[in-house]
C-alpha positions in Angstrom: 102.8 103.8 94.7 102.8 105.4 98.5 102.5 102.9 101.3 99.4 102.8 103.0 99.9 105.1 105.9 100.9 108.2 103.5 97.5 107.9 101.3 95.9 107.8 104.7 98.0 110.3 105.9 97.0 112.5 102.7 93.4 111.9 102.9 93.9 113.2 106.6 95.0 116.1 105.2 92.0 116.6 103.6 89.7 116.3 106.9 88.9 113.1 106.3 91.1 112.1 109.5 88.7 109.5 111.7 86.8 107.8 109.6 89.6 105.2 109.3 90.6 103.3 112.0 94.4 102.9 113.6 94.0 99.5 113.5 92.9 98.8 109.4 96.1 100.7 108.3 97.8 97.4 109.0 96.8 93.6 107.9 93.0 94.1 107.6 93.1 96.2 104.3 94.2 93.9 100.6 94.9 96.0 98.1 93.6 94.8 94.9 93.9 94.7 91.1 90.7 95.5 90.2 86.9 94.9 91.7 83.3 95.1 89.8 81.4 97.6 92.4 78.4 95.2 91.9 80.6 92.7 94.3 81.1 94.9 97.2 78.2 95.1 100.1 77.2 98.9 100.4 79.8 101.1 103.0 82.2 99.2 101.4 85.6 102.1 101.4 88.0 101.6 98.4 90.7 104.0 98.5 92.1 104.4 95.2 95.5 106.1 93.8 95.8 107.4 90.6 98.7 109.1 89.0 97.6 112.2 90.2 95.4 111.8 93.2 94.5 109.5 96.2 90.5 108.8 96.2 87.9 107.8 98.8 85.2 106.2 97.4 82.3 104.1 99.5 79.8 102.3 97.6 76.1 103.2 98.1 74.6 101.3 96.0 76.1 99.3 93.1 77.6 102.3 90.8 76.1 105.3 92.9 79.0 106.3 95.5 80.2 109.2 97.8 83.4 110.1 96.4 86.5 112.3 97.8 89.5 113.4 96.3 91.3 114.9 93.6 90.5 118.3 92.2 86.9 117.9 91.7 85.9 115.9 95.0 87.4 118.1 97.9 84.4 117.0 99.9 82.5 114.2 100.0 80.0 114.1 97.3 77.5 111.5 95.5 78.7 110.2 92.0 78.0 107.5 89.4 80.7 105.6 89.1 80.3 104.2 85.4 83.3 102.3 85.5 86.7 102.2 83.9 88.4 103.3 80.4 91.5 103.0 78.5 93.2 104.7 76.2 90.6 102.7 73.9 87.4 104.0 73.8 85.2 101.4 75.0 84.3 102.2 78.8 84.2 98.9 81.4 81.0 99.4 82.7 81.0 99.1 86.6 84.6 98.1 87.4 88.0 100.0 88.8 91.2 98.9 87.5 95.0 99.2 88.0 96.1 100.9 84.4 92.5 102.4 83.6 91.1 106.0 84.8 87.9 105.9 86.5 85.0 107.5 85.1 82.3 109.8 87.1 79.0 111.7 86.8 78.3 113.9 89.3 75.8 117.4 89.3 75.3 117.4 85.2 79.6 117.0 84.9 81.8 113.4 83.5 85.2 113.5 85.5 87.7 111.2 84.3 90.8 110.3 86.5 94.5 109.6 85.6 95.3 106.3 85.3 94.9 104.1 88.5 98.2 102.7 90.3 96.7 101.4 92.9 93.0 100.1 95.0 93.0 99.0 98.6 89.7 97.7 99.8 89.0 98.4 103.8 86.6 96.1 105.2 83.1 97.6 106.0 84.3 97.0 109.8 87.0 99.6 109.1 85.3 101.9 107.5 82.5 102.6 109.2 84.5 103.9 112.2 83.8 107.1 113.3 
């Protein structure tokens, strides 16, 4: 997995660039193994890395988020996230995971990631920065 300051450094490539402070690259963010959405407060940011891609997701509202990254999500854009899958084919309703690919809905489409590597949680402090 990249250190922190390259998937920020990526999503900043992707004009995303301010919305994360200087100060949350360093001891403020945990990264994590896995998190039911139904846990975090809303404007919580996760920034999850797949296999493939690095992924900005803030929560809304328990599974409705505003998603960014990968090919589908250049810009910001409001999803379901329904949760997490396997190679089995049972989903896990409302959770992220280290191992699974994360399952959206977004305008009438289902986008499943590549398996996540990685979730790093930024407190709502940090991410609400502008």
């Amino acid at each position: 997995m990249r250190s922190r300051a390259a998937q920020h450094e990526e999503l900043g490539g992707r004009a995303v660039r301010s919305t994360i402070m200087r100060e949350c690259l360093e001891d403020d963010i945990g990264s994590i193994e896995g998190v039911h959405l139904s846990q975090l407060v809303p404007s919580t940011t996760l920034l999850v890395q797949t296999m493939n891609s690095l992924y900005r997701v803030v929560i809304v509202d328990a599974t409705e988020v505003n998603v960014q990254g990968g090919a589908f999500f250049r810009d910001p854009e409001p999803a379901s996230l329904d949760g997490y899958s396997t190679d089995q084919p049972s989903l896990k309703s409302g959770w992220i995971a280290v191992g699974g690919m994360m399952e959206f809905r977004s305008r009438g489409r289902r986008i499943v990631t590549s398996p996540v590597q990685g979730i790093v949680i930024e407190p709502p402090s940090c991410s609400s920065a502008h």
